[in-house]
C-alpha positions as CSV (number, residue, x, y, z in Angstrom):
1,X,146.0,150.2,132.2
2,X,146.5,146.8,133.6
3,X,149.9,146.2,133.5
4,X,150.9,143.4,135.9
5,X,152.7,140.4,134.4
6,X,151.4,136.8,135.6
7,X,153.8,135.0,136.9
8,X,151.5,132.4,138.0
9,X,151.3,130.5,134.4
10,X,148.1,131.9,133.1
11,X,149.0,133.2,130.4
12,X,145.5,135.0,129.2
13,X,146.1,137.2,132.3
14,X,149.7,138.7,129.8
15,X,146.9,138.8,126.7
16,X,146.4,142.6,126.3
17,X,142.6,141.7,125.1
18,X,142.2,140.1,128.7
19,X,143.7,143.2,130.4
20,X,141.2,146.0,127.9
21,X,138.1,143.6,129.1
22,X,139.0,143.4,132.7
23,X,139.1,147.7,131.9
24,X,135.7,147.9,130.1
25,X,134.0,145.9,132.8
26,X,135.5,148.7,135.4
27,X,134.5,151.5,133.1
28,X,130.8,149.9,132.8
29,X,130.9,149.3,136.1
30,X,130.9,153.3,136.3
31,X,127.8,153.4,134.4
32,X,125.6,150.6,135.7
33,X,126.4,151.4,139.3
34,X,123.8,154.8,138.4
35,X,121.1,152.4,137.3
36,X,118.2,152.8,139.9
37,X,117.9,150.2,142.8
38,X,114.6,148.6,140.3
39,X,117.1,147.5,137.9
40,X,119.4,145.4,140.3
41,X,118.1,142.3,139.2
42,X,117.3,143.1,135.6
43,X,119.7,145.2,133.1
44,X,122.0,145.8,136.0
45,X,122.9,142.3,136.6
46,X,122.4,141.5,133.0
47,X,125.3,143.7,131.8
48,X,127.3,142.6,134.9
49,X,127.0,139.2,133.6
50,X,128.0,139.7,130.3
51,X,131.1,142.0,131.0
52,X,132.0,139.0,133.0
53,X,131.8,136.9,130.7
54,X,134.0,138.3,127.9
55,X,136.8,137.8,130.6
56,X,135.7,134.4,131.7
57,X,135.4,133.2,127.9
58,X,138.8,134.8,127.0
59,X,140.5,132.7,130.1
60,X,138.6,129.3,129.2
61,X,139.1,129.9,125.8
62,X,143.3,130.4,126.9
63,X,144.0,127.0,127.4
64,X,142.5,124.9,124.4
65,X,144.1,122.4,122.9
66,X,143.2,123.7,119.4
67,X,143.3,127.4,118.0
68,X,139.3,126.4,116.5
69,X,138.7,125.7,119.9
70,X,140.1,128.9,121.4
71,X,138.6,130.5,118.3
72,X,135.0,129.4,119.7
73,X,135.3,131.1,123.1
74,X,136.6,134.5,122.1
75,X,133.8,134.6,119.7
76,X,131.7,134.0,122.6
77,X,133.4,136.5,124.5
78,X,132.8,139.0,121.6
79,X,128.6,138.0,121.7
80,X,129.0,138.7,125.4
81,X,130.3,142.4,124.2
82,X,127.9,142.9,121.4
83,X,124.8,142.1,124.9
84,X,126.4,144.9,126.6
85,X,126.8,147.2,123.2
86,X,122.4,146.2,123.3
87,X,121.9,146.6,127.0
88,X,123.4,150.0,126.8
89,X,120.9,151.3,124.2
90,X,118.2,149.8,126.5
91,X,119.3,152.3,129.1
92,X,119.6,155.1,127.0
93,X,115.9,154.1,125.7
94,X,114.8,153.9,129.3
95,X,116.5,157.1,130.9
96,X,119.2,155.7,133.0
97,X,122.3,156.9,130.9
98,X,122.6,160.0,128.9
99,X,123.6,160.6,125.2
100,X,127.4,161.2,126.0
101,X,127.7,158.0,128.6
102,X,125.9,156.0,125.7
103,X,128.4,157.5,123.1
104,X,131.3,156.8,126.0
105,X,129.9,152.9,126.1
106,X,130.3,152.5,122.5
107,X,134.1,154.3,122.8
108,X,135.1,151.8,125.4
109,X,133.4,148.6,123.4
110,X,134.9,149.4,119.6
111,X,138.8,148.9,120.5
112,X,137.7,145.7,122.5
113,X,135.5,144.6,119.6
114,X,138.4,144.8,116.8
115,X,140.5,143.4,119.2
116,X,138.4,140.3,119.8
117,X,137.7,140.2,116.0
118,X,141.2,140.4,114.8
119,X,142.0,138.3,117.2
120,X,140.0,135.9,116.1
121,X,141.0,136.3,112.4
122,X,144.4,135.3,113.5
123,X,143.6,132.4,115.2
124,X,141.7,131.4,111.9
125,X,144.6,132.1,110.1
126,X,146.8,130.1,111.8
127,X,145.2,127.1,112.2
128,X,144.9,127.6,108.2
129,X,148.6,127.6,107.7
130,X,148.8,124.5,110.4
131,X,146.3,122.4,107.5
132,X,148.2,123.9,104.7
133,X,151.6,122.3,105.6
């Protein structure tokens, strides 16, 4: 686990979601580093970019002005999860993982997925009680 506390002022580097995607993009790493040398440029550097950018959306997303805003880039970040979730079937399909690294891909994506999700439910439900008042 990532435990390191920023003392820098970027606070999405103290989110816990921030430190379990900066994990699942190690632990895919793993898997993706098996690929064969054909797929560098392809579902290789496909899944790289989308691990990437489920941490890149959570940090810009950090820093908006407005929870709706924020909101809109950890749902991004959770589309970027659900193309790795798809890319991972593709290399089951194609022969370059097994059944148990598929079934390990999809044990490593759930927790992040509920934990973009509910985050996002609770930035929903915040900016609700904000127009409530």
């Amino acid at each position: 686990m990532i435990t390191e506390k920023d003392k820098h002022g970027f606070r999405f580097r103290d989110w816990g979601v921030y430190k379990n995607a900066r994990l699942f993009r190690m632990e895919m790493k793993k898997i993706w580093k098996k690929f064969p040398t054909e797929e560098a440029y392809a579902l290789t550097d496909q899944i790289r970019r989308a691990t990437t950018s489920i941490l890149l959306n959570i940090a810009e997303g950090s820093n908006k002005t407005t929870d709706k805003d924020t909101r809109l880039y950890i749902n991004r970040a959770l589309c970027s999860l659900d193309e790795v979730v798809a890319c991972m079937d593709v290399a089951l399909d194609e022969g370059y993982i097994n059944k148990e690294e598929h079934l390990s891909s999809f044990e490593c994506a759930a927790p992040l997925a509920r934990q973009l999700k509910g985050f996002t439910v609770y930035l929903k439900n915040s900016s609700s009680k904000i127009k409530d008042k």
